[in-house]
Wavefront OBJ file of the C-alpha trace (Angstrom):
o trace
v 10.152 4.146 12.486
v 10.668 1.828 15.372
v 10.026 2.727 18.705
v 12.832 3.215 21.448
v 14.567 0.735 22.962
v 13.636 -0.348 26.392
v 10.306 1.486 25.761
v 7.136 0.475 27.352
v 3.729 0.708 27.831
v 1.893 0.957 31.217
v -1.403 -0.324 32.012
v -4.881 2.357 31.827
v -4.762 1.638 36.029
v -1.361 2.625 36.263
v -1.592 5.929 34.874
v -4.897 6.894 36.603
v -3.157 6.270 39.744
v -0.165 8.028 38.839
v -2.906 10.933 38.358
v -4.545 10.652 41.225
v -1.375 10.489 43.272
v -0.536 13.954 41.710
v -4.086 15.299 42.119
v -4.907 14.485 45.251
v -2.141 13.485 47.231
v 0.253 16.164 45.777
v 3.702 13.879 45.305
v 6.390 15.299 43.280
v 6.194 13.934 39.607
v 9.602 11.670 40.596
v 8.485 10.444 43.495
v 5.021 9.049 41.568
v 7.546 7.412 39.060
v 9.698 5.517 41.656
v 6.589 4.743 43.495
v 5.018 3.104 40.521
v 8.418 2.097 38.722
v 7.454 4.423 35.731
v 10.977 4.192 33.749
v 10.486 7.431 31.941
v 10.604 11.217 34.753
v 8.965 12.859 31.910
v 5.894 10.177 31.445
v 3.927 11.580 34.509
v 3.522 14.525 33.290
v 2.607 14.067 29.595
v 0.002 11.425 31.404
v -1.574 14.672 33.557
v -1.144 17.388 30.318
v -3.350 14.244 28.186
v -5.683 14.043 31.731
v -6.087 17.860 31.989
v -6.975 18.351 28.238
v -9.211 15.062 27.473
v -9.741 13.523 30.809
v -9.963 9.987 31.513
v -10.710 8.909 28.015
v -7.791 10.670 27.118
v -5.386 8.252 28.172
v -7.404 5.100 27.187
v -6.247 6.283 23.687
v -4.369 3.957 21.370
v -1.271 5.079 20.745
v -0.957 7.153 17.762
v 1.132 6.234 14.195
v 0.759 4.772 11.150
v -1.563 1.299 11.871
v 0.715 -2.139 10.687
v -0.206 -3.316 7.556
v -1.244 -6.881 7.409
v 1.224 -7.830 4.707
v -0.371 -11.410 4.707
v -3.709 -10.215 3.780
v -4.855 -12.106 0.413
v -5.981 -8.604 -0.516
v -2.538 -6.991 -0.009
v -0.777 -9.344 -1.984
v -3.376 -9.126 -4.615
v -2.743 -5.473 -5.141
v 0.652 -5.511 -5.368
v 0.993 -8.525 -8.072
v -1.465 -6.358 -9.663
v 0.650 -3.384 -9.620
v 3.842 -5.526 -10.681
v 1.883 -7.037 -13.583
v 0.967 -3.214 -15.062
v 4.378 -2.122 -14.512
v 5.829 -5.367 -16.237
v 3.471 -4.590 -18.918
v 4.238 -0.823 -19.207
v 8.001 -2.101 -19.476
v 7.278 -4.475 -22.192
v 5.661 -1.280 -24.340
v 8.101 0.595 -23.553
v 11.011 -1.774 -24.768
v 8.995 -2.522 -28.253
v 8.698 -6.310 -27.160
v 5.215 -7.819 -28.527
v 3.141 -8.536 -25.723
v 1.846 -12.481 -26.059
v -1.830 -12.473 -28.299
v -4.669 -11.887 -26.100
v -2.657 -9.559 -22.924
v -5.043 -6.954 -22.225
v -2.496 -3.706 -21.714
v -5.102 -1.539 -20.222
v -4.495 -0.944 -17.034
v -6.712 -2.518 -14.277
v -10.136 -1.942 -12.696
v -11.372 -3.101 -9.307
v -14.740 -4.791 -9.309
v -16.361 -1.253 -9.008
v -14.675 -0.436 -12.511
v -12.508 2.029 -10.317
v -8.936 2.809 -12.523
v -6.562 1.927 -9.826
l 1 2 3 4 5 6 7 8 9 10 11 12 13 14 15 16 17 18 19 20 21 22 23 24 25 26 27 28 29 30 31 32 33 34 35 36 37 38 39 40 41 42 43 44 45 46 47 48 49 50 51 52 53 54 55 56 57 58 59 60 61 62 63 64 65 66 67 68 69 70 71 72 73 74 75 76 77 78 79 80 81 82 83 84 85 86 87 88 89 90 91 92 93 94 95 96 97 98 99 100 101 102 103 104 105 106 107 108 109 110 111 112 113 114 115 116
């Protein structure tokens, strides 16, 4: 799932001042968004429920999700010819054909002899 269009992320500084404008100055949560050209109303205040629950090092937080996978990763590539060639193979028993002399059929082991 992609994110939103026009979304955007603001800068650790940006949202500590956005805080502290709240905190200690006491603007309205719209005013701190025009003020700091926060796009999103709502922002500001998931930024002080985040502050208010885990503090500083709260919003210093990546943001949360499923990490991209590095399709280009040797290993990644690796384990997915490896899962094509067992399937191939289970395919080939499966349809009766005679697998070529010398095919091991048993499926395959990392280098810790782990079944994968």
């Amino acid at each position: 799932m992609s994110r939103k269009e026009g979304s955007k992320d603001y800068p650790l500084e940006l949202k500590i001042e956005a805080v502290r404008m709240w905190i200690e100055e006491g603007y309205p949560q719209r005013e701190i968004t025009e003020r700091l050209g926060i796009r999103d109303p709502r922002r500001v205040n998931t930024w002080l429920r985040i502050y208010r629950k885990e503090g500083e090092a709260g919003l210093k937080k990546p943001r949360r999700g499923r990490p991209k996978k590095n399709r280009n990763s040797l290993e990644e590539r690796i384990k997915q010819l490896e899962m094509e060639n067992t399937l191939l193979k289970a395919l080939a028993i499966e349809l009766g054909e005679e697998l070529p002399e010398g095919l091991d059929i048993r499926p395959s082991t990392d280098t810790e002899g782990n079944s994968k």
